[in-house]
N, C-alpha and C positions, 0 to 999 in steps of 0.2 A: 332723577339726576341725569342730565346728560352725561356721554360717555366719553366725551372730549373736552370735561373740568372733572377739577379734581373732588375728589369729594371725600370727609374723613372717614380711614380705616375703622374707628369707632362706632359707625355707624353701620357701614356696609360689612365687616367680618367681624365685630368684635361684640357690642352692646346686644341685651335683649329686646326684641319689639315693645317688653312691661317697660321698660325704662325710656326707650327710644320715644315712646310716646308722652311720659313724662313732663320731657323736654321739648316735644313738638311745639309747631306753632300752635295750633289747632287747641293744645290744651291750656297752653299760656294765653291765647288770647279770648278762649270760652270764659277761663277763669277773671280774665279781665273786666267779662262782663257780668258773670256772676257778682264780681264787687259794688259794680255799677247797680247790678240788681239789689245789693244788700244795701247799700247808700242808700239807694231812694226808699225800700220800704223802710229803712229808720230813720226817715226825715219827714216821713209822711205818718208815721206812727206819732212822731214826735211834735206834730203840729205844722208843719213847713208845707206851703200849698204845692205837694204833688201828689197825686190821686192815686187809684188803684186799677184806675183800667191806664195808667200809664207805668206800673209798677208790673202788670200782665204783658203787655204789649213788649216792657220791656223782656220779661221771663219767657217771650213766646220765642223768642229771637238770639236765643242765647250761642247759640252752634251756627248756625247760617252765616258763617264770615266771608265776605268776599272779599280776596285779598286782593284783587287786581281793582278793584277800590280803594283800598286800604293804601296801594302803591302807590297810585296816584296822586291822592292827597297825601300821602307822604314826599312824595315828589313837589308839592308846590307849596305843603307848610314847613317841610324840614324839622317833623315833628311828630314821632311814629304814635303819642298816646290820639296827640289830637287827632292824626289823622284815623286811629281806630273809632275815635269820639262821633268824628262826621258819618263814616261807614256806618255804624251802630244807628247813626238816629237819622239814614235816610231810609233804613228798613223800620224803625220806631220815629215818624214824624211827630207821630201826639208827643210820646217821651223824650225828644230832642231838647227840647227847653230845661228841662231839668237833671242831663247826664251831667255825672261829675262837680255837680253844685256843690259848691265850698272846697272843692278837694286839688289836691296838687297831681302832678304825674306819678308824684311818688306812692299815692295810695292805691293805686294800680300795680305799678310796677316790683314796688316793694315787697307790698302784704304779696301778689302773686308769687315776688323769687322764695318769699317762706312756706308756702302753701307746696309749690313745688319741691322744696327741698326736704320737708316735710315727708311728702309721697316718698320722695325717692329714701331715705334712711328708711322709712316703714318697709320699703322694697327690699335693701340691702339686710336688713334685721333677719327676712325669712330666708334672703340666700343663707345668712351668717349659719342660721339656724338646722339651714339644709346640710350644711356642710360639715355641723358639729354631730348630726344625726349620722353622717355616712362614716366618720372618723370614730363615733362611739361603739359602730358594729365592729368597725376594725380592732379597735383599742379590745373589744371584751373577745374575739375571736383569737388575738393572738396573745394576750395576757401574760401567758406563760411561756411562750416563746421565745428561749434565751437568743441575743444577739451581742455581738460587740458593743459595748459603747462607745464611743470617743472622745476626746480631750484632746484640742487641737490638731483634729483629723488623727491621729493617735492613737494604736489600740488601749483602752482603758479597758474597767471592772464591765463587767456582764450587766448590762441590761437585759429588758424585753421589748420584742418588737411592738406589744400591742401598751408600753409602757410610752415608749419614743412618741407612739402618737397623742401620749395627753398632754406630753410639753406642745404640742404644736395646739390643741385643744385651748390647753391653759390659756394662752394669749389669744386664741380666735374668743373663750369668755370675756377677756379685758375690752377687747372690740365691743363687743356684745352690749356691755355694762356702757361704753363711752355712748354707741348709736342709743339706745335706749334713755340714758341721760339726755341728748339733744333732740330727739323727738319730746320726750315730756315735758321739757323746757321750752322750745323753741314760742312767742309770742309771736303776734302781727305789731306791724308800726301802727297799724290802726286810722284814726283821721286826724293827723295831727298838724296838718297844713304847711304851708310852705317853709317855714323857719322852723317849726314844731312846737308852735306857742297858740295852734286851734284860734288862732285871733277871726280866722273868715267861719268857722262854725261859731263862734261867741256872736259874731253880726247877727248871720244868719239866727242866733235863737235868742235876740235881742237881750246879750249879757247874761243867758240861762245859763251859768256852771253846769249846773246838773244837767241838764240837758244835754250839753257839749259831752259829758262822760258817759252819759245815757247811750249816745250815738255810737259810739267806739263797744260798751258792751254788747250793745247790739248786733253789731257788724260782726264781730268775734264769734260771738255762739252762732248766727247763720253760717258760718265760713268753719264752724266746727275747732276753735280754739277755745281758753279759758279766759285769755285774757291778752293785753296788748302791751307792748313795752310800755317802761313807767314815766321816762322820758327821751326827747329823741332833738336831734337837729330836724332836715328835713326826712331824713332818710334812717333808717334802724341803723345801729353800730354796727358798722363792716367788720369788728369784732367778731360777729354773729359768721359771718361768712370764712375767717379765719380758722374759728374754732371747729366748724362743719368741712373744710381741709382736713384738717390737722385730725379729724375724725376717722375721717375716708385715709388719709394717711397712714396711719395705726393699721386698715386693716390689710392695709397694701405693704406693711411692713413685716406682717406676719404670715401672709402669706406668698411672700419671696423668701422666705424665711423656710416654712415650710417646703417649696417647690426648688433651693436651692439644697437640700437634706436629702430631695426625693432626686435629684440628680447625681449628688454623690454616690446616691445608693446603687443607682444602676450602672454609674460606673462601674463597681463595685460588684453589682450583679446578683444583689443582693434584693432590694423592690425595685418595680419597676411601673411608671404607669400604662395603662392603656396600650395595647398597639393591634390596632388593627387587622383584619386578614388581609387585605388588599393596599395597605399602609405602606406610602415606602419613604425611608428614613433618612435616602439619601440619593441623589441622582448620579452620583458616582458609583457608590459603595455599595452594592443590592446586599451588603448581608447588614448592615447599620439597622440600628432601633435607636434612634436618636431622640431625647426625653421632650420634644418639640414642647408638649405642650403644658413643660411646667416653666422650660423656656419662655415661653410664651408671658408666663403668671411674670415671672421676672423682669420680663422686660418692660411690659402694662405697670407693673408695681413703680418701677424707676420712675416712670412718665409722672404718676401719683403724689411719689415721695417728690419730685421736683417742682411738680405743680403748686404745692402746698404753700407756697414763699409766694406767690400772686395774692393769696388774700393777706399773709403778715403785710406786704408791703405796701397794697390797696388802703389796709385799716390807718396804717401806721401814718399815711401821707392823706388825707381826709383834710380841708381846711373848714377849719370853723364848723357851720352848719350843713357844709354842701358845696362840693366839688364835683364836676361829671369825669373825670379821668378813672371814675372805678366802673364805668357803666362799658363800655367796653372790652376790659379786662374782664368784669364779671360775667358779661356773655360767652363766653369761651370758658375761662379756667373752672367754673362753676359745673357745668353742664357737663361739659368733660372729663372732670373727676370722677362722678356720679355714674358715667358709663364707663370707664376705663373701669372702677372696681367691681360694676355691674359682670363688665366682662371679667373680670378677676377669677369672682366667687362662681362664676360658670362654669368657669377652667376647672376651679379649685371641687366643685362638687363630679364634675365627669370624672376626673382624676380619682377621685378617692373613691368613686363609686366600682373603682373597678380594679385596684392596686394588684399585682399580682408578685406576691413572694414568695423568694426560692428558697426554699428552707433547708435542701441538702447543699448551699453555697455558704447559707448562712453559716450551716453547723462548720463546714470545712474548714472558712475563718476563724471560727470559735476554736477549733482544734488546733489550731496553726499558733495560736497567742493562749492557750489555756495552760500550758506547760509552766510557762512563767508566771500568770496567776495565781494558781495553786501551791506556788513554791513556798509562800508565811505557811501556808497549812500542811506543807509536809515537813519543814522545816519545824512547827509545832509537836505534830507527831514523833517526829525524829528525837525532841526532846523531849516525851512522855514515857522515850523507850531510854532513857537515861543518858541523853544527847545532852553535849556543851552548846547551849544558843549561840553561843558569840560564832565557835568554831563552826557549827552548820550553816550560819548566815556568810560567814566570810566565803565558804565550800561552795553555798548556791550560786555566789555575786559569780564566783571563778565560772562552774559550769554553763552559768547564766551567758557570762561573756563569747565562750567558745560555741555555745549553741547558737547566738546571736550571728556570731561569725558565719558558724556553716550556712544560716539561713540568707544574711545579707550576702558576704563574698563569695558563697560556693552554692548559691543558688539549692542547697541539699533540706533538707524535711528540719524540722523544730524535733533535735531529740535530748532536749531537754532528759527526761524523764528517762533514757538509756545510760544518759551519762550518771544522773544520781543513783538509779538503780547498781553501775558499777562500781561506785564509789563504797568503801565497806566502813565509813565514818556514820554515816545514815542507815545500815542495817535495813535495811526495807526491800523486798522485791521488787520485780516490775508491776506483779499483777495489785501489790499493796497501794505503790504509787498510784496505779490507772486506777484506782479508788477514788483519788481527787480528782481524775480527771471527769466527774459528772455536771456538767454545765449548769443544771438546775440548783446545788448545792451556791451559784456563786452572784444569784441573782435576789438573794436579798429580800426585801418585801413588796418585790415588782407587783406579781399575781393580783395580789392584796390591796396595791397603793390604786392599780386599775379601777377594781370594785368599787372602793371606796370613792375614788373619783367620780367613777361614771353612776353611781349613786346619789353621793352626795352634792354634785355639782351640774350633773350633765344631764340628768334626767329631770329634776324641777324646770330644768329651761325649757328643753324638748317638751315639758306637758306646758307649759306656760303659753307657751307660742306655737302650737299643734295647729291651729287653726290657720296662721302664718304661713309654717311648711306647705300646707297643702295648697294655697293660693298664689306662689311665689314663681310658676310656670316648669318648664322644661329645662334640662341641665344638657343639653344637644348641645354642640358646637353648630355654628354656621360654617364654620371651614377648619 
């Protein structure tokens, strides 16, 4: 890329080179001829006069693209399949005669964007994978880790830290389950011709039904599919491209989701992601740890959740059998999705690969709002010792209030728990009170829900897809 056009962000800091290549030209147009290669041997299997040292010729020549050919005759037919058609069969002259016989642009263009897209959710599956690996060490490492919870930013009842991460967990599965649904599903348009009524393969194999269906399973199993959609206009339902949004969307939804939690936290000072030795977080502020790069997940996720409404609207506005106002649109919001969350799940696995929490901030928050938590259970106690409930609940709301006070207008400690100890309607010392105050007492069946999660939910998938994790590259950042 020259350095004086622009060139997308996506590409140059953000996407991985597994992905970038994906969507290269090089792969789209290999695979273009890959098809072309699948067409003629099952046309030639199937009795159609084209041979095999032209079905070679054509397999020899599969990668060899010249695209400054390609340009050209793009340039003078105003027609990018045909002008790959010409390029193709001036390096295959014997197989020139028979590229693309019976077939429309769309059996290039189409079966390729599902092939592709294909790749790419197999791609995003192992980041998914990667990520729910690094959140599952966390989740069992801090388990038992009481923290605040919250409830509309809120202190609430006591969680745990390594609890907090299987809600983020939970939803990266629901991802999980949607990518893995649309990879097993996903069909080719197969040869269905120009309207999708195979009327020019029916010529071609002189009214042979079978045949005509012959050709299409053929094509499938060399191209590594089960089977083809059942029926189509010229083109597969842009449905199909919707739904594969709306996929990638989900997982950009979850984790800004996540990366918006893990921002709080550091406000808060409580997790924090990554920062570097040499890292700096702000060019004003030299002492800032600025959460850049969950920032980052958030702001790639926006782009995602927005992009998503190009395939509703693409599918929704389709005429009849075949309109080209989605070929355009689909070159961009497509490709783009697919590396934006690429880059997502990159962020999202460095980040967690390396989360660091401060556990004496945490506790100090814990301490600062535990006073008030603990009050039903001293207030229980109180009445075990021969206490009126009504009269110690109405005692706590009081003390509750003026503690509440010191800590909002007087800026002074939560002494909750000095106040009740001087009250002689509760009978209780201080040191009986700081009884309650044991964090781990208030955290429920966290420890527990952990296990059972990362047991029963999180380790089938991790062995399921192990072979995934380990093919799915580097979690680096490019910047």
């Amino acid at each position: 890329m020259k350095k004086d056009q622009y060139e997308s962000p996506l590409a140059s800091r953000y996407a991985s080179e597994e992905m970038l290549y994906i969507f290269s030209p090089d792969k789209k147009f290999s695979t273009w001829r890959r098809l072309w290669v699948a067409l003629a041997r099952a046309e030639m299997e199937l009795g159609l006069p084209v041979t095999q040292a032209q079905v070679s010729e054509l397999e020899a020549h599969i990668t060899d693209i010249d695209y400054e050919t390609a340009a050209k005759f793009e340039r003078e037919l105003r027609h990018d399949v045909m002008a790959h058609v010409h390029t193709y069969g001036q390096v295959c002259p014997n197989a020139m005669p028979i590229i693309h016989l019976g077939a429309t642009s769309c059996y290039v263009g189409d079966n390729t964007d599902i092939i592709l897209m294909r790749e790419g959710l197999t791609l995003i599956r192992a980041k998914l994978v990667r990520v729910l690996d690094n959140l599952a060490r966390f989740a069992d490492r801090y388990k038992a880790l009481p923290t605040l919870g919250f409830t509309h930013f809120q202190a609430a009842q006591l969680t745990t830290v390594g609890k907090r991460a299987t809600l983020w967990m939970n939803e990266l599965l629901m991802d999980l389950d949607e990518v893995c649904y649309r990879i097993d599903n996903l069909r080719l348009l197969g040869s269905k011709g120009t309207t999708g009524t195979q009327a020019s393969f029916l010529e071609l194999f002189d009214g042979d039904h079978g045949k005509v269906k012959e050709l299409e399973r053929k094509i499938a199993k060399e191209m590594g599919f089960t089977g083809v959609v059942p029926v189509s206009g010229q083109t597969y339902s842009r449905k199909v491209d919707a739904a594969i949004l709306a996929t990638l969307s989900g997982i950009a939804q979850s984790s800004s989701k996540f990366a918006t939690d893990l921002r709080l936290l550091a406000h808060l000072k409580e997790v924090e992601e990554p920062f570097e030795a040499k890292q700096i977080g702000s060019s004003a502020m030299p002492y800032k740890r600025n959460p850049m790069r969950c920032e980052r997940i958030c702001a790639l996720s926006r782009y995602v959740m927005a992009d998503v409404m190009n395939g509703a609207v693409t599918a929704s506005s389709q005429w009849f059998e075949r309109t080209l106002d989605d070929s355009a649109n689909k070159r961009i919001s497509i490709p783009e999705a697919f590396l934006a969350v690429d880059a997502i799940l990159n962020i999202y696995a460095n980040v967690t690969s390396g989360m660091v929490v401060h556990e004496k901030v945490i506790e100090k928050h814990i301490m600062e709002e535990l006073p008030f938590m603990a009050s039903e259970n001293i207030m229980m106690d109180a009445v075990k010792r021969g206490g009126n409930r009504q009269e110690l609940h109405e005692r706590i709301r009081l003390h509750s209030l003026e503690a509440g006070n010191n800590v909002k207008e007087l800026g002074l400690s939560n002494n909750l728990i000095d106040l009740i100890a001087a009250d002689p309607l509760f009978g209780m010392s201080r040191e009986e009170l700081t009884a309650h105050l044991e964090p781990a007492r208030y955290i429920g069946r966290c420890p527990k829900q952990v296990e059972e999660f990362l047991e029963g939910e999180v380790r089938p998938v991790l062995e399921r897809f192990a072979s995934d994790l380990k093919g799915c590259g580097s979690a680096e950042l490019k910047v």
